[in-house]
C-alpha positions in Angstrom: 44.0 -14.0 37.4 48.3 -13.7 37.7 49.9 -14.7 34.5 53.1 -15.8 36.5 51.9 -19.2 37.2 50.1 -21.5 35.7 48.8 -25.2 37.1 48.5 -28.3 34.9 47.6 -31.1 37.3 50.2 -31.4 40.0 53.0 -29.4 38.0 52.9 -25.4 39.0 55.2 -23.6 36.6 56.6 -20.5 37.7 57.6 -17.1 35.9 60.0 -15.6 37.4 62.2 -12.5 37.3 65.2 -13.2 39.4 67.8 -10.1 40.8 71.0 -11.8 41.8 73.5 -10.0 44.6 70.5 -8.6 46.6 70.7 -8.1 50.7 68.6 -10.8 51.2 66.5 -14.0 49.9 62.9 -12.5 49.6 59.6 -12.2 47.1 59.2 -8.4 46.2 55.9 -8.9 44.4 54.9 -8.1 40.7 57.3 -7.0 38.4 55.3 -7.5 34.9 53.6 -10.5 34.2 56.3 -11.9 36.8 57.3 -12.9 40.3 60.2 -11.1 41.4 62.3 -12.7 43.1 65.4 -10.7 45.1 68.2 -13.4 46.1 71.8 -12.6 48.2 73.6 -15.2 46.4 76.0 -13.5 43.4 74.9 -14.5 39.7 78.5 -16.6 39.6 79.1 -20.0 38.9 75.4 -21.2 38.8 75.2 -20.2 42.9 72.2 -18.0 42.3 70.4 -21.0 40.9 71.0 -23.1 43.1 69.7 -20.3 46.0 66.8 -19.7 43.8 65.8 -23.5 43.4 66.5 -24.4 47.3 64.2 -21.2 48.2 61.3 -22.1 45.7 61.8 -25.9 46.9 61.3 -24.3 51.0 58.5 -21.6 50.0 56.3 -24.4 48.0 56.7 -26.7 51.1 58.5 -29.6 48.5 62.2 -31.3 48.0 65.0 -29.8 46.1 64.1 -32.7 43.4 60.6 -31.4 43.1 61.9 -28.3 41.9 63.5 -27.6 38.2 64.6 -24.8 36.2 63.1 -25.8 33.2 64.2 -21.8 30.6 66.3 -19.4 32.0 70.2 -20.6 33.5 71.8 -17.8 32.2 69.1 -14.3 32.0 67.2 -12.6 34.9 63.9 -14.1 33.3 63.3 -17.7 34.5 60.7 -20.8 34.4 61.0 -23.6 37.2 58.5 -26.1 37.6 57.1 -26.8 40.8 55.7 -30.4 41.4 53.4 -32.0 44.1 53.4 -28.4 45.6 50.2 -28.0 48.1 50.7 -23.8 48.6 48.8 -22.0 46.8 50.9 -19.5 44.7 48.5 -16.3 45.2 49.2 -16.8 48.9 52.9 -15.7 48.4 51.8 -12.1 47.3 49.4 -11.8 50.3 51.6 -10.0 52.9 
């Protein structure tokens, strides 16, 4: 069993470990007790937020309002909630 997610009825919460400024928007597996997300937009202005939230809002198959960064705005280390999501998160790892 991951420690990067945990379920609690239809609420998924996430723990993630977010590199701003990358090449390109993409999951890049484990990093700790983590998911490591790599995203292109630049930590500036709350952009890489936003990137991260729209791209865990398209990967879990749900709306933008679905999706909310619940610890993290300003650090690398983050916690969004996921609700009503149907993916399994496991299944994002499997490549």
């Amino acid at each position: 069993m991951s420690e990067w997610y945990r379920r609690d009825g239809d609420i998924l919460s996430l723990t993630l470990h977010v590199q701003p400024g990358a090449k390109r928007t993409e999951i890049s597996g484990l990093h700790g007790e983590a998911l490591k997300i790599r995203l292109a937009a630049p930590p500036i202005e709350g952009r890489a937020n936003e990137a991260l939230l729209r791209f865990v809002a398209d990967t879990f198959d749900v709306t933008l309002r679905q999706v909310e960064l619940k610890q993290g705005g300003q650090s690398r280390h983050k916690v969004v909630l996921v609700t009503g999501s149907n993916v399994a998160p496991e299944s994002l790892l499997i490549e």
